[in-house]
N, C-alpha and C positions, 0 to 999 in steps of 0.2 A: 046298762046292765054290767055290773061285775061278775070277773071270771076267778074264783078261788081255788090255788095250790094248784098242783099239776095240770088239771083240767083248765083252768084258766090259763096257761103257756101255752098246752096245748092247741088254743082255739088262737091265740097269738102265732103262734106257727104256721097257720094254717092261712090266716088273714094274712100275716105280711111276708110270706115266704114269695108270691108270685110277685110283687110289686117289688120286693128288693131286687129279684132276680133279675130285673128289665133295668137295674138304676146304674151306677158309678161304682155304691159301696157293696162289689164282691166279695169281701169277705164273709157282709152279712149272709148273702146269697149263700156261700159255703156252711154260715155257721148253722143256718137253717133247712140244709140238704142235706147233712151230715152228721154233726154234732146234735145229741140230746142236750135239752136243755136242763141242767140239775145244779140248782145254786150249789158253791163249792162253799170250802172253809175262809173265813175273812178273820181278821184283826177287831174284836167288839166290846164295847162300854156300852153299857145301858146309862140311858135319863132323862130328861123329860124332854129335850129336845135333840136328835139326831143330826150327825153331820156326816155326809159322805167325806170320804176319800181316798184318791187314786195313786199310787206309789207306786212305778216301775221299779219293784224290787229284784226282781227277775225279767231278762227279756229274752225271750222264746222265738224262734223262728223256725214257721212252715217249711220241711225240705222233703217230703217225699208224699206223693197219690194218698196215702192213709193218712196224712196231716200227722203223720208221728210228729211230737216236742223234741227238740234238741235243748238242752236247759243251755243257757251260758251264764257266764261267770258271776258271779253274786253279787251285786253291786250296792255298794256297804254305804257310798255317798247318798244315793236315793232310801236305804233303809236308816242311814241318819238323819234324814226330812220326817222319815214316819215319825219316827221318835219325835223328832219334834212336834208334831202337830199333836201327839199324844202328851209331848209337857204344856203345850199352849193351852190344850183343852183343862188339863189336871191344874194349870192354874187358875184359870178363869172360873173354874170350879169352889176353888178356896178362897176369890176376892168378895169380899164384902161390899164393895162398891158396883160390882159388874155381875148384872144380872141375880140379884140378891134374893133366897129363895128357892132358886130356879140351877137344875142343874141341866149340862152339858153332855151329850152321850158320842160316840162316833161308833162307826162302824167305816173299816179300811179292808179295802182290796190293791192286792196286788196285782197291777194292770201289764203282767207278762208277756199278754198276746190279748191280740185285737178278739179274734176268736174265742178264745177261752175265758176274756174277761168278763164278756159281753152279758153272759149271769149276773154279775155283778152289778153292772148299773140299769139291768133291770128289777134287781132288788131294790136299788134305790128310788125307783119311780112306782114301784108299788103303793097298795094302802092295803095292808091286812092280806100281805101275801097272796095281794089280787094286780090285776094289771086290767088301766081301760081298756077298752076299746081305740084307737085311733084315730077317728073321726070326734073325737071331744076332745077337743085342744086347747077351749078356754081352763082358766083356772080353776080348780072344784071349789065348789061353794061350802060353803057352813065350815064343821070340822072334817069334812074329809079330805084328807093332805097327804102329801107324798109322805113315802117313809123319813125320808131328810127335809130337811128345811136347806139346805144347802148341799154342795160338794167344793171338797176343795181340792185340786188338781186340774191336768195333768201336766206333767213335764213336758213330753212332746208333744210339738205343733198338728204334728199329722195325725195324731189320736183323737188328739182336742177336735181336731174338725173331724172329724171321724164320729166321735162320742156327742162334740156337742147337739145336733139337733135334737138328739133322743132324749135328752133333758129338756129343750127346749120347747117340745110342745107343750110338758107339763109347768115352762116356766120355774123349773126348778134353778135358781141361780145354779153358777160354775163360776168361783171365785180361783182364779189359775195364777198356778205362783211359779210358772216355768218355760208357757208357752208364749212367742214375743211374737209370730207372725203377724203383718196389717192385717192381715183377713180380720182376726178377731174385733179388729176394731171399727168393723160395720155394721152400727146396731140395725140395722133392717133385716141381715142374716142372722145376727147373732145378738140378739137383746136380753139374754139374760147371763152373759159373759162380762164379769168383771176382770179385772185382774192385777197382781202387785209386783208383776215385774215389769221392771222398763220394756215397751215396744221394739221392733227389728226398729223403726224409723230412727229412734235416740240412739242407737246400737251402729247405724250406719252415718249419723250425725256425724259421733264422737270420731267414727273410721277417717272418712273424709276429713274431718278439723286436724289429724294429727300426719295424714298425710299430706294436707298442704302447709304444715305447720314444718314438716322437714322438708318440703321439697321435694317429695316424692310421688311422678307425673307418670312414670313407667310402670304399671303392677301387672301381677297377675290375682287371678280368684276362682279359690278354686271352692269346690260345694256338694253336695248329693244332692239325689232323689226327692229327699224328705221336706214337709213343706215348711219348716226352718231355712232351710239351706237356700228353695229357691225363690223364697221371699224377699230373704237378701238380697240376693244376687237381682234379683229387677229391682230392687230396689237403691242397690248401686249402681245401675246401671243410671236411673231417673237421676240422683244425686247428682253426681259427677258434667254429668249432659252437659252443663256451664261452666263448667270448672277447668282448671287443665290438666286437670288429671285424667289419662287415659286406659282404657282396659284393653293393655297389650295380649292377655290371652284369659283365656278361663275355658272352665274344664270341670265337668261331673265329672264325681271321682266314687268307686265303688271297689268291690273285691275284684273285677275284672280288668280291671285300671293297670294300664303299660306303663308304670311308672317311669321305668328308663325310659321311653319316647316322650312322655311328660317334663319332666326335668332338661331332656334333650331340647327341646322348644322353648323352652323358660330361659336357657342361658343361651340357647341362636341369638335368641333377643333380648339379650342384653339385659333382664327383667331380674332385680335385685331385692324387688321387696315382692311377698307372696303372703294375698290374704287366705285364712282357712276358715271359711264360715261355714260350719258344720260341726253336727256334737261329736262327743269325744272318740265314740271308736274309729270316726272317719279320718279325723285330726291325727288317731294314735297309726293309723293307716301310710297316711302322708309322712309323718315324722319317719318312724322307721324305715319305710322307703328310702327318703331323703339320707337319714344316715348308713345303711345299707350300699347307696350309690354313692357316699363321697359328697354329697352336694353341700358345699359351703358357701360363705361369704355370703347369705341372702340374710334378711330383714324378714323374719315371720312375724305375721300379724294375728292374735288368736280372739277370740269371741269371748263372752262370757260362761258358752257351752263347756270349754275346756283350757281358758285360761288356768284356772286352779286344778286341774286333773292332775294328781299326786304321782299316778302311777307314769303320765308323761314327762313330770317334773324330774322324776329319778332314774326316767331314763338313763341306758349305759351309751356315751356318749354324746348326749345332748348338746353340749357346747360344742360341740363340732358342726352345725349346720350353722351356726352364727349368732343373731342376735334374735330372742322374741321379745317383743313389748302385746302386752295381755290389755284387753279393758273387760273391764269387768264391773258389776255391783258388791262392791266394798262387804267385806266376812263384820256382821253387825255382832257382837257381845250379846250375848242372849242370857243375861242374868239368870242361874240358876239350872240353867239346861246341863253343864256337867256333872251338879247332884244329882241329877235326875237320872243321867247315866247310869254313873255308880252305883245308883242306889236299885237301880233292876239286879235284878239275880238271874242267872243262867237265859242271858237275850238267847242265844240260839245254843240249842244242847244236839247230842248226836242223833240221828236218826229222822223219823218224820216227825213232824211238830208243823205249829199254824200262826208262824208266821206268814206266810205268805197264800194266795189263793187257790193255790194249787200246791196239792201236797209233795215234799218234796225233799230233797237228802240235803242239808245245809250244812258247812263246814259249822265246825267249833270257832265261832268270833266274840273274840275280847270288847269288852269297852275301851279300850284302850286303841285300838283298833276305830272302831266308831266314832271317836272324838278326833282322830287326826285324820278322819275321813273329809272330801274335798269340801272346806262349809258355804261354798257356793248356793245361794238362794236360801241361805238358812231364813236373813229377814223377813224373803216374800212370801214362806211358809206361813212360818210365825206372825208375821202380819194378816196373811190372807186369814185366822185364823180367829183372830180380834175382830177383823172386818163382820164376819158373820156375827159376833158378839153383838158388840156396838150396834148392828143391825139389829141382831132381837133387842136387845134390850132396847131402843129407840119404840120400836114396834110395839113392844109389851108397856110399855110407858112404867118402866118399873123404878121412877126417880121417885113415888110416893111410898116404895118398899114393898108395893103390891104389884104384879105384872100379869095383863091378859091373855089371853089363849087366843091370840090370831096367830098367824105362823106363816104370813105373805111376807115375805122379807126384802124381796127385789127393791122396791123401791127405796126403801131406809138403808139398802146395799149403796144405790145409785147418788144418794146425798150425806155419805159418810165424811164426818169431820171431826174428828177426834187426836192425841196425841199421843206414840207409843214411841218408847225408848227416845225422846226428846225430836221425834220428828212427827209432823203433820203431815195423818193419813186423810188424802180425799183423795176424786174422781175426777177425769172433768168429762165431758159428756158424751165420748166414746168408752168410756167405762175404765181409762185405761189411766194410769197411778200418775196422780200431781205429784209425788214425792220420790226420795229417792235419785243418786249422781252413778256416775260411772267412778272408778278409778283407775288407771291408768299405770301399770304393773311394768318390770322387767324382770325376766327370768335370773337368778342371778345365785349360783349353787344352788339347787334342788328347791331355791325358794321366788317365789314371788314378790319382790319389794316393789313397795309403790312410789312412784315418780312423778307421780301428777292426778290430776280432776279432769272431769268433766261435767257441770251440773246445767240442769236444764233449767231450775224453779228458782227462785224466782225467772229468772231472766238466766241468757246459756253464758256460760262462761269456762274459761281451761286456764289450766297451767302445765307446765312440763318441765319438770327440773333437770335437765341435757346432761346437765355433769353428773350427773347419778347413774346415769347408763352406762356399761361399759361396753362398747360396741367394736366388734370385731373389725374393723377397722384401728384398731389402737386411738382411740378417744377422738377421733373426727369421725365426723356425723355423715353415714354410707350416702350415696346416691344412686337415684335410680330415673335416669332421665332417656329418653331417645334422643334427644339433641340437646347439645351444651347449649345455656343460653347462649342470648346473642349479646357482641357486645353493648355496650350505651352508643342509643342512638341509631340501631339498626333498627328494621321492622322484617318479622316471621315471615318466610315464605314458605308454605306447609307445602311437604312434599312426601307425599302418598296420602291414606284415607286416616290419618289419627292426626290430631291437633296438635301433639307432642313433637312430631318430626316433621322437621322444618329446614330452609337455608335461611341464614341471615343477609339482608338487601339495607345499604350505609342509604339513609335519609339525604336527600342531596339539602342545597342550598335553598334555605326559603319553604324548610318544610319541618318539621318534626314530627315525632315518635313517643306516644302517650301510651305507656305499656297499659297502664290502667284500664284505659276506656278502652283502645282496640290495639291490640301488639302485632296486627300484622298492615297496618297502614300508616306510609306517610302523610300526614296533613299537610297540606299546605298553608302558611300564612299568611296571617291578613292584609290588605295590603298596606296597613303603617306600619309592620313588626317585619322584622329580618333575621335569619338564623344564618349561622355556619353548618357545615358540613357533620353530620350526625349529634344531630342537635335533637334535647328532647323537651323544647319549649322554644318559643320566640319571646324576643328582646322588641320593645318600641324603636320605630327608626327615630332617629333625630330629622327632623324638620328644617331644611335649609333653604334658605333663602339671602339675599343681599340688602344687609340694611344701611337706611341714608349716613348712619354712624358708623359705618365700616371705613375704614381707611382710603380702602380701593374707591368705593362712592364718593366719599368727599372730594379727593383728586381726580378724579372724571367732573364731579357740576364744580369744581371750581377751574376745568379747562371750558366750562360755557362761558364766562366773562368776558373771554379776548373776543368777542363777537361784537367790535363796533364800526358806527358807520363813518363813512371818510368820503369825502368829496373829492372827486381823481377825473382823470379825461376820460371821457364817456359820457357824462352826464345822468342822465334820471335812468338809464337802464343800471346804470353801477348801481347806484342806492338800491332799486329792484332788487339784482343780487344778494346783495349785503341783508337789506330785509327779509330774504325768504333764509337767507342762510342760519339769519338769528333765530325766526321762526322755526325751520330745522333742528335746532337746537335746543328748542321745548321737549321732545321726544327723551332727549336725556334723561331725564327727569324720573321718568314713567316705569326705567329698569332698575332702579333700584326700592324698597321697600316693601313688603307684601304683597304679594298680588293681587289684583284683583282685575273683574271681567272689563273695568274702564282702562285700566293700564294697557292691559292688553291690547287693544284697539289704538290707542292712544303711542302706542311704544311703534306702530308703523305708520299711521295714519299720516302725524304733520310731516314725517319725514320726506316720506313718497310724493308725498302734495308738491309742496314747496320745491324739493332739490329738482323735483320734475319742470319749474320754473327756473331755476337756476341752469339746468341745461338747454331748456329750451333761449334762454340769453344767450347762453354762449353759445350755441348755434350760428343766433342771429347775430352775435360780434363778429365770428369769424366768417361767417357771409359777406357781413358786410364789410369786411377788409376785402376779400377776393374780390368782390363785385365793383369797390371803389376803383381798385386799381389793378385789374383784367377784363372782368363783365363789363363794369363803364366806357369801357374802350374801343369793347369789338361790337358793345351789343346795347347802344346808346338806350334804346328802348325800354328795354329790362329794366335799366336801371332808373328810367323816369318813372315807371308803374311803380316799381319800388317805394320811389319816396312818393309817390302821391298818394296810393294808397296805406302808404303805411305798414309794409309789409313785415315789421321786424316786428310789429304790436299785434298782429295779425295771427302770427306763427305762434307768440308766444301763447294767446290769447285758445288758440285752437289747439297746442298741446295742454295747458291747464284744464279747459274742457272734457277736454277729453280722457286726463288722468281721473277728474270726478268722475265720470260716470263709469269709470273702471274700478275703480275702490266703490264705489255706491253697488256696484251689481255684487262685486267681492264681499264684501261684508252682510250685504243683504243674504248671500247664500250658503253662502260658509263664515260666520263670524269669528275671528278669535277667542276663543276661550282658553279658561285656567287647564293646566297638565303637571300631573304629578308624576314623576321620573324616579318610578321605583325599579328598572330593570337592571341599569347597568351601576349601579350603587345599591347594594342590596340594605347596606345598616342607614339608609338613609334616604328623605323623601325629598326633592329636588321641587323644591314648587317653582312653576313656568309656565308659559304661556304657549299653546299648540296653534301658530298659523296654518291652516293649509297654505302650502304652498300651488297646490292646481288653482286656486280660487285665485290667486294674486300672479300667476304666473303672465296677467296682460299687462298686469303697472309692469312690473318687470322686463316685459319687452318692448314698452316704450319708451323706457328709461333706458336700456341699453340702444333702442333706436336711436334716441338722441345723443348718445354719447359719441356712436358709429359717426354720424352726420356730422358732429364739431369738428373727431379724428378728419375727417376726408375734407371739410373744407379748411383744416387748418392746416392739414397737409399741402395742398394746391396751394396757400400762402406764404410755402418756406421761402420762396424768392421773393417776397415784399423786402423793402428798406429796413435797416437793423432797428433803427427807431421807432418805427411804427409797425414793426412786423409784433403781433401777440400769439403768433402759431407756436412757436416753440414754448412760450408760457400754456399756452390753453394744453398741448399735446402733454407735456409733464403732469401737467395737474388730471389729466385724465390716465395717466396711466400709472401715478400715485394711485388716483381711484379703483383702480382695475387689481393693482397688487393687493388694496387694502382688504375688499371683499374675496381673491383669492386665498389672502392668508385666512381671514374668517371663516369663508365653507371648509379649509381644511380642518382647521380646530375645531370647528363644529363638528362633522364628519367623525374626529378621534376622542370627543368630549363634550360631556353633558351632562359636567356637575354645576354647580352654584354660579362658581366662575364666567360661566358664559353669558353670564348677562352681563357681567361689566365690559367681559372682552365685546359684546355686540351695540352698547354704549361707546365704548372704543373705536369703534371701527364706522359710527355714525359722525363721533367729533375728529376724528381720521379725513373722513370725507369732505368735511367742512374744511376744517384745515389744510386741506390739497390746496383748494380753490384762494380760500385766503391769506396761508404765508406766499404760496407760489405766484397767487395773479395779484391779488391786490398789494401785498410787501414791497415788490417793484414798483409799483406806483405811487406808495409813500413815499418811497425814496426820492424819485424823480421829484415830488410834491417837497419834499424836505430839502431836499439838497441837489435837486438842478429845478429851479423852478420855472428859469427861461427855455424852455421845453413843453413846458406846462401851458401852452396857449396855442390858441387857433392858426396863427402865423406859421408858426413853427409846424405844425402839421401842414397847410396847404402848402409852404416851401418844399417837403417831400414830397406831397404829389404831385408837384410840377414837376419836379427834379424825375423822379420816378418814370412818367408821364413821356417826357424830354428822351428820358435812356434809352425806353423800347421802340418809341420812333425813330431812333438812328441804326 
């Protein structure tokens, strides 16, 4: 059932006064407690299809019990957007290609107050000066249609949400060429919300891009009430989250706002650059303040609300707070819109007149006046104004010359592709404009000059041209940091709760510092790369090792050659010797070249074996000198078990035994393996061999067993005959032995580069050569050049002689 003319408001008043009054939007509550409902005077063109629209040409505010209006200042920028939507429609009306046939009508309200407007877009949801009921929410069927087929408005975000549902149950599109909040952009709330100005989201893209583009990590942001203001501001706050950019303060800012305490806190801390996201009277709020208190040397960052605001631009000493950079939607050329001007007669004359929706005393304003007004959002007027076009006429299918009488438009709104003033208008499926950059302004005398981009479409891209800015600094670019970076090579230690304030901590050795991936950790490196000391990458070590063509190797295996055998007095235990000493001498071998897990094994193995035979001989040599001529003397006995059984092959026999099964259990449980000695040479990898030594520490002390045991018997032989005493030979050669592995634990001990493998090849043909220049040389000699010494005679004439001496 419809309700017609006053009796139909009436029964509307009655139905939705209880349910508004329980909801969020109290004004309605008010308007319907209060206020009679009586449509006022609007802005009207008759034709065959209607378009709303919403113009804060006046903005009014509630300040006393009776809701008296206070008018304020006449805002000439929003009454030059009317105008325009009045040349967009007056053109589309004279094109032959668009919408052919078929004219365009509007009907404009002045959206001064939420309250007072609220007539107004209930006129446009009418049908025949009736209004449904509210429980019919689907679309009307056949021709019964709203008054409009669209609206286009409003500027502010908090209206918009305010206003939109009340379109939206009738699904009357609101094609918004002013309001950027996300909200808009959730078609589940708001699915019949188009609209042609860039979102807060691109708005806070650009912000962020051009503060990390100067380096600037310290801000503050400041905002109102309004749900423009605090869209941003969460919405800066989500941005940033990753970023190092941090929000050193912010601050709702209103008529009641301590500005000196405000500014006080902005420069405690140090905060140089100051965002103002909020429209122009808050902005004009903040500026005057600012110059009012003196406050200079800051970085203002302005919105596209009131980048271009005229009246802030001429402000009287504007250049005394410092530098602003504006982004903004670029002032598009609007072909033909200043004939359009001119060519009105008397726009506002003295007295009451209907421009605006409520009647009202309007100064006397020039054209001339209106054309230098701020042309902020002229395009997304202008454009939102085609959008509804392009939609009907898609709708009316009027490319055959004829067009039908549907008048659903939402949809043909929602898949708009068309091209005006050489840019491509669509959607993409928040309803919200593929088209359309930022541009990127500096204030600079009373004007705005552009300095750079921002574009989102295709793909996002900027520019900034630095030297075009003149920045209060004298041409170096301000900063606004909590902590100076750190130097190269350090990593951030944050200190308090912002990511901005930090100590710097020097990477030590063997680490670096990847500001990229994470700026407050050293990594450590791997273990073939080595770094210095605030380093912010590693270097590959170099790979050392001793090859058999190294100088030092070749002169170590070619001291293995002097290893031959010589037939001396002694007999078959000499050759013994001399055989295991050669075999000794295969180990040499083993330290130099590459390593690997057989070298390893191999570089103790024949050593330990064998020279553990070789002392175990000399034991038995120097026994049996003591025993020929002392033991045989006092203790006949002894020395016939001696030779009968064999006692020197005996000894030998049971220490060789016995060193196998000590290297057999050693290696069985701890085996040698390969070790790379990356600690104490950091730019370099030391490949070597890791013995334990707990594992081998029992060869070790049978070997020094036996070396004790030659010491003690060859000592008790210093009083043998000169000639056949070998104590003084055997003692030398053991304590060559003793110096030579003293000097190697030391060097080892202070060093454990490459080197030590040859020095421990060294110190193996060391060991050899104790025994064979020292014991066996003297018996060449005798062999050489006293040969009659060299025979059986000649020794048992000393131990008679010998024998003779101690029994007298």
């Amino acid at each position: 059932m419809l309700f017609k003319g006053p009796t139909g408001f009436a029964w509307l008043n009655q139905q939705i006064k209880p349910i508004l009054c329980q909801t969020e939007h109290i004004f309605f509550c008010i308007l319907f407690c209060k206020l009679s409902l009586q449509l006022t005077t609007s802005e009207i063109q008759a034709g065959d299809f209607l378009i709303g629209g919403l113009f804060e040409v006046h903005d009014m505010t509630e300040v006393t019990p009776e809701f008296l209006m206070l008018l304020q200042p006449f805002i000439v920028a929003n009454y030059r957007r009317l105008q325009l939507m009045r040349f967009a429609v007056e053109q589309i009306n004279n094109s032959t290609q668009l919408l052919p046939g078929v004219t365009l009508g509007y009907e404009i309200f002045d959206l001064c107050s939420d309250t007072r407007s609220f007539p107004g877009i209930l006129d446009f949801i009418s049908v025949n000066e009736s209004v449904r009921p509210w429980h019919q929410l689907q679309p009307l069927p056949g021709n019964m249609t709203s008054k409009v087929i669209s609206v286009i408005g409003t500027y502010s975000s908090t209206k918009t949400r305010t206003l939109a549902p009340i379109l939206t149950m009738d699904f009357i599109p609101l094609v918004n060429y002013g309001s950027s909040s996300s909200a808009f952009s959730e078609k589940v709330k708001y699915p019949s919300i188009m609209r042609t100005v860039l979102p807060n989201q691109q708005m806070i893209e650009a912000m962020v891009t051009i503060l990390l583009h100067f380096r600037w990590h310290w801000v503050a942001f400041l905002f109102d009430n309004g749900e423009y203001s605090t869209d941003g501001a969460d919405l800066f706050l989500k941005k940033i989250k990753d970023t190092e950019i941090c929000l050193a303060y912010s601050d709702e800012v209103n008529a009641n706002t301590n500005f000196s305490e405000m500014f006080q806190k902005i420069d405690t801390q140090k905060i140089n650059v100051v965002i103002i996201f909020a429209p122009g009277r808050t902005a004009s709020m903040v500026i005057q303040a600012a110059i009012n208190l003196k406050i200079s040397k800051k970085v203002w960052m302005a919105t596209d609300a009131w980048a271009f605001n005229r009246k802030l631009l001429e402000m009287s000493k504007i250049d005394s707070i410092g530098t602003v950079i504006g982004i903004i939607q670029p002032e598009s050329e609007i072909p033909g819109f200043h004939d359009f001007l001119y060519s009105l007669q008397n726009i506002s004359g003295q007295g009451e007149e209907r421009v605006c929706s409520q009647m009202c005393n309007c100064r006397q304003l020039t054209t001339e006046e209106i054309v230098a007004a701020d042309p902020a959002y002229s395009f997304p007027v202008y454009s939102a104004v085609y959008v509804v076009a392009h939609a009907l006429h898609n709708l009316l299918q009027c490319e055959s010359g004829q067009c039908n009488t549907s008048t659903t438009v939402l949809a043909e709104l929602k898949t708009s592709n068309f091209t005006l003033l050489n840019k491509t208008i669509k959607f993409d499926e928040n309803g919200d404009p593929e088209f359309g950059f930022y541009s990127i302004v500096f204030w600079n005398n009373e004007e705005a000059e552009e300095v750079g981009f921002f574009k989102m479409y295709p793909f996002v891209d900027y520019y900034i041209n630095s030297t075009k800015i003149q920045w209060y600094t004298n041409g170096k670019v301000p900063t606004s940091l909590c902590s100076q970076d750190c130097p190269v090579g350090s990593a951030k230690l944050q200190n308090g709760i912002h990511t901005c304030c930090f100590d710097c901590i020097v990477c030590l050795n063997g680490t670096y510092i990847n500001t990229t991936a994470d700026p407050y950790t050293c990594v450590n490196c791997f273990a073939t790369e080595w770094s210095t000391t605030a380093s912010t990458s590693c270097r590959p070590r170099s790979v050392e090792f001793i090859s058999f063509e190294d100088t030092a190797a070749m002169v170590t295996l070619f001291g293995t050659v002097g290893f031959v055998v010589v037939r001396s007095a002694g007999g078959p235990m000499c050759f013994l010797i001399l055989g295991c000493l050669c075999l000794c001498s295969v180990s040499v071998f083993f330290y130099f070249g590459k390593p690997q897990e057989a070298f390893c094994i191999l570089r103790l193995l024949p050593f330990v074996l064998f020279y553990t035979v070789c002392l175990a001989c000399f034991v038995v040599r120097s026994f049996q000198i003591v025993s020929i001529f002392k033991i045989g003397a006092k203790y006949p006995s002894v020395q016939r078990w001696w030779m009968k059984y064999h006692g020197q092959w005996l000894v030998i026999a049971v220490a060789f035994i016995l060193q196998v099964l000590l290297m057999l259990i050693s290696y069985t449980s701890v085996p040698p393996k390969l070790y790379n000695e990356t600690v104490l040479y950091p730019e370099q990898i030391v490949l070597a061999c890791d013995i334990n030594r707990a594992a081998v520490i029992g060869s070790l002390i049978l070997c020094a067993t036996l070396c004790l045991l030659c010491f003690v018997f060859s000592y008790m032989g210093k009083e043998l005959p000169k000639n056949y005493n070998e104590a003084k030979a055997i003692t030398f050669c053991l304590l060559l032995l003793a110096l030579t592995w003293v000097i190697f634990a030391t060097i080892f001990i202070l060093y454990r580069g490459k080197h030590l493998q040859t020095l421990n090849a060294l110190a193996v043909l060391s060991s050899l050569y104790s025994f064979l220049l020292w014991y066996f040389l003297p018996k060449c000699c005798i062999i050489l050049f006293q040969p009659e010494k060299n025979t059986p005679q000649y020794f048992q004439g000393l131990i008679q002689s010998y024998t003779k001496t101690i029994s007298q």
